[in-house]
C-alpha positions in Angstrom: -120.8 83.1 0.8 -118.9 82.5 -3.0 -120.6 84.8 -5.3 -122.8 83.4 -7.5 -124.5 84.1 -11.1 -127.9 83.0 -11.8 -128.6 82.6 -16.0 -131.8 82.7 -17.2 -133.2 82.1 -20.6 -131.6 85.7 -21.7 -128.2 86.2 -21.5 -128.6 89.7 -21.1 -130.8 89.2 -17.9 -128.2 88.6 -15.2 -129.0 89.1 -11.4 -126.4 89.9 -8.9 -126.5 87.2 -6.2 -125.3 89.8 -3.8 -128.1 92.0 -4.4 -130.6 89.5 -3.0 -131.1 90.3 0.8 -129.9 87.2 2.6 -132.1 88.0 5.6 -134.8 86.6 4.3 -135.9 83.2 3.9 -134.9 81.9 0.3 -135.8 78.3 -1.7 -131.9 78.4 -2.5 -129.6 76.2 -1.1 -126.3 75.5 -1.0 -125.0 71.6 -2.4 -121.3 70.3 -1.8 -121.9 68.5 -5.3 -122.7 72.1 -6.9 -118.4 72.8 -6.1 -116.5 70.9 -8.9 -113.4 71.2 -6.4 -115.3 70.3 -3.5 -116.1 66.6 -4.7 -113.4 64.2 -3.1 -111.4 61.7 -4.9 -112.6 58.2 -5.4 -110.1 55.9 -3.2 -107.7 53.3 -4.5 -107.7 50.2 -2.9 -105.4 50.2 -0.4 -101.9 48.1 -1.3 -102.6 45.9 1.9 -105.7 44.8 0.5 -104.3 44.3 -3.2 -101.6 42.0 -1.7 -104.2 39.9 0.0 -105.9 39.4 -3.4 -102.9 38.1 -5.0 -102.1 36.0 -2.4 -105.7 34.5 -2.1 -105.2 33.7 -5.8 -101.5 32.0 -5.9 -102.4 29.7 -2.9 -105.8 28.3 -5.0 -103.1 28.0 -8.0 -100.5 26.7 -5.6 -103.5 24.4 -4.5 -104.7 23.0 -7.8 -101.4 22.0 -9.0 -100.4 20.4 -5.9 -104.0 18.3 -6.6 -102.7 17.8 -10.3 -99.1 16.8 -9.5 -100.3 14.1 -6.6 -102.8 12.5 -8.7 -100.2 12.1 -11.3 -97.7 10.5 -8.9 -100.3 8.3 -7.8 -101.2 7.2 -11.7 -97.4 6.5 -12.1 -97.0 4.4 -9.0 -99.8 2.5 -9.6 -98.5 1.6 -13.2 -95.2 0.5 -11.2 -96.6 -1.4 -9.1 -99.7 -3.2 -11.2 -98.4 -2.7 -14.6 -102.1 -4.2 -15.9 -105.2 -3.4 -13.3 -107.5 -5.7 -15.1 -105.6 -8.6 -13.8 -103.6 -11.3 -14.9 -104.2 -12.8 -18.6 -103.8 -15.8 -20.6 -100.3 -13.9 -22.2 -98.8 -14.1 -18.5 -96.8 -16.3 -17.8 -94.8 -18.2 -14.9 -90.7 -17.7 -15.0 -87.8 -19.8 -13.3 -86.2 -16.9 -11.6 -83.0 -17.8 -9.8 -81.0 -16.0 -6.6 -77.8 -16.4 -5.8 -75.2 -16.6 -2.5 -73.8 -13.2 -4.3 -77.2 -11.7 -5.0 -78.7 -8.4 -3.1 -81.6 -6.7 -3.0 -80.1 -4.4 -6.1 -79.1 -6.8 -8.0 -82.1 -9.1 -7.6 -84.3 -5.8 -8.2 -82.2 -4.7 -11.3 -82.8 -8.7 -12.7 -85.7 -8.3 -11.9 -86.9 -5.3 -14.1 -84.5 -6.8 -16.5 -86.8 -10.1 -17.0 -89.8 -7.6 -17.2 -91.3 -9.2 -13.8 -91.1 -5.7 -11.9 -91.8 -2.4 -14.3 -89.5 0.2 -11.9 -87.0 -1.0 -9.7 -86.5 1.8 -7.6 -90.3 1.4 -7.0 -89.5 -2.2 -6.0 -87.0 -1.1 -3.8 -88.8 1.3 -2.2 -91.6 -1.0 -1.9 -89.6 -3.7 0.0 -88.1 -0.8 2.2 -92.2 -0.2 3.5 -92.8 -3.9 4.1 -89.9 -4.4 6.1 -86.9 -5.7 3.6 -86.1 -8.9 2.1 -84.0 -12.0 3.7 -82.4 -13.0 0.2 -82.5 -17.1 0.6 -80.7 -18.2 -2.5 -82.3 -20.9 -4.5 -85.2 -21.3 -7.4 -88.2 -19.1 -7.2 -91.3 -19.2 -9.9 -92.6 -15.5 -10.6 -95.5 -14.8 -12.7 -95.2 -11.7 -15.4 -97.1 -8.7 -15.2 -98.2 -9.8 -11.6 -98.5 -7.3 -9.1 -95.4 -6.2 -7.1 -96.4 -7.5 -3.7 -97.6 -11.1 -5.0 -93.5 -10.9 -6.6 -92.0 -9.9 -3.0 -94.1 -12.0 -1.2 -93.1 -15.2 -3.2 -89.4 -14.0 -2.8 -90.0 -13.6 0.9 -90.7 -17.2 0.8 -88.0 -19.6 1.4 -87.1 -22.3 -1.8 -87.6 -24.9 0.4 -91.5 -24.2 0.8 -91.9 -24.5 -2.4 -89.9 -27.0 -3.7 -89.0 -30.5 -2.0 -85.6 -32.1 -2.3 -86.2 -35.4 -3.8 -83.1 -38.1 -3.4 -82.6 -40.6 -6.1 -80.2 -43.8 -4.8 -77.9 -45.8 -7.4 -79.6 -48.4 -9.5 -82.9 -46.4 -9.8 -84.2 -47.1 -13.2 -86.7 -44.1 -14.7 -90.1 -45.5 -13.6 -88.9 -46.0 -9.5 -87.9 -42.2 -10.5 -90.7 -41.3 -11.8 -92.6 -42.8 -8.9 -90.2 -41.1 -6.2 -91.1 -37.7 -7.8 -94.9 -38.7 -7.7 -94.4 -39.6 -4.3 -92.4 -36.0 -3.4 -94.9 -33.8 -5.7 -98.1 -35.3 -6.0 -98.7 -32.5 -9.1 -96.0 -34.6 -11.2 -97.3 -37.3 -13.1 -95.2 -40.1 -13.5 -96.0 -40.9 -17.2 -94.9 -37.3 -17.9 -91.8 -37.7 -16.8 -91.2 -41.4 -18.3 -92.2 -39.6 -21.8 -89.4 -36.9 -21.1 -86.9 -39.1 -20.4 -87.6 -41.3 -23.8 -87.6 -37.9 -26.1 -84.9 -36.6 -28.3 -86.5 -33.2 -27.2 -84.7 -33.5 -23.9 -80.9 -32.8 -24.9 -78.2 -34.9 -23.1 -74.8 -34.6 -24.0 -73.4 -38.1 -22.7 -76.6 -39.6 -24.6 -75.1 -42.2 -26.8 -76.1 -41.7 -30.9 -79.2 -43.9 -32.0 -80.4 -43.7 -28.3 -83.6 -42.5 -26.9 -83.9 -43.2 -23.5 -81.9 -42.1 -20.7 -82.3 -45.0 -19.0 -78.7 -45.1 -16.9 -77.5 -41.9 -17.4 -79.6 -40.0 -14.7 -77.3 -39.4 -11.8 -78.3 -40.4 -8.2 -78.2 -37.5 -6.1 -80.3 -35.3 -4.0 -82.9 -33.1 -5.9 
C-alpha cells in the first residue's frame, strides 16, 4: 500500500497512515480515480473510422452534384429540342426550306440552325441518330419556326411528293384553265387567288412586256 497523508483542518495535525493498524476493519478505501497517473487516456478515434467519415461525406457531395449537373443537362436539352414549351404562337411562322441531290444530314442540320428552325444542331443530329436516321429525299419541304425538333424531322422524314402534287400545264392553257387545274390538283388553292396573282405588278416577271399586267401567255407549260 502507497503511503498516504491525511490533512485535517490543522496543518499541524498530521497522522501517519502507516501507523493505523490495517488489521482492522476501516471506512477507507482505495479509488483508481484518487491516482492522477492511474486515470487512462481518452481514445482518438481510430484513423479507420475517420476515413469512413470522409468518405461518407464526399459520396453525399459527389451525389448532389451529380443530381445538380443532370438536371441542368436536362434544362439545356429541353431548350434544344423545344426552344418555347408553351407552344407554338402567332409570331411562328411556316418556311420554304429546300434539300438538295448534294445535301447531308450535316449540311441540312447546319441550314437548318442557320434559318433558326432547329436551336443546336448537334442536338439535331443526335436526335436523328436515336430515331433511326434520315433518308434525305431532295425536294421542297414547309417547316414551322420554333416548332419542336421531332415535328421538324418528322416532316423531313416525309417524302416531297406527299406533300406536294405535280401539277402539268399543256400549251395553249390560258390562266383560268390554270387556275382551275391547280384547283383541281390542291383543292386548298383558290382559283381567284391565283387569277389575281397573275394580273399583279406584285408578281415580278422579267419577260413581262412594259405597260402589261397580266401574264396571260408567258406561263410556261410544263410539269409542276
Amino acid at each position: 500500500m502507497k503511503r498516504r497523508e491525511a490533512t485535517y483542518p490543522h496543518e499541524s495535525d498530521h497522522v501517519n497512515v502507516d501507523e493505523f493498524d490495517t488489521s482492522q476493519e476501516s471506512d477507507w478505501w482505495v479509488d483508481e480515480w484518487d491516482e492522477v497517473d492511474a486515470v487512462p487516456m481518452v481514445e482518438r478515434l481510430p484513423a479507420q473510422h475517420r476515413l469512413v467519415k470522409w468518405a461518407v461525406w464526399v459520396s453525399f457531395v459527389v451525389v448532389v452534384m451529380l443530381v445538380l449537373i443532370a438536371g441542368w443537362v436536362g434544362w439545356w436539352y429541353l431548350q434544344r429540342v423545344k426552344p418555347d414549351p408553351v407552344g407554338l404562337s402567332a409570331t411562328d411562322q411556316v418556311v420554304d426550306f429546300t434539300i438538295g441531290p448534294t445535301d447531308s444530314v450535316e449540311t441540312i442540320a447546319a441550314r437548318l440552325e442557320q434559318a433558326d428552325l432547329v436551336a443546336d444542331q448537334s442536338v439535331f443530329l443526335w436526335y436523328v441518330e436515336q430515331k433511326g436516321g434520315l433518308e434525305i429525299v431532295p425536294g421542297f419541304y414547309e417547316l414551322r419556326t420554333n416548332d419542336h425538333i421531332g415535328n421538324v424531322l418528322a416532316r423531313l422524314q416525309t417524302p416531297p411528293d406527299q406533300t406536294y402534287q405535280r401539277v402539268t400545264f399543256p400549251e395553249g392553257f390560258t390562266v383560268e384553265q390554270m387556275a382551275a387545274r391547280l384547283a383541281e390538283a390542291q383543292p386548298r388553292l383558290q382559283p381567284e387567288a391565283f387569277i389575281a396573282a397573275s394580273q399583279s405588278l406584285d408578281v415580278p416577271s422579267a419577260i413581262r412586256p412594259d405597260g402589261v399586267t397580266s401574264l396571260e401567255g408567258l406561263l410556261f407549260p410544263d410539269t409542276y
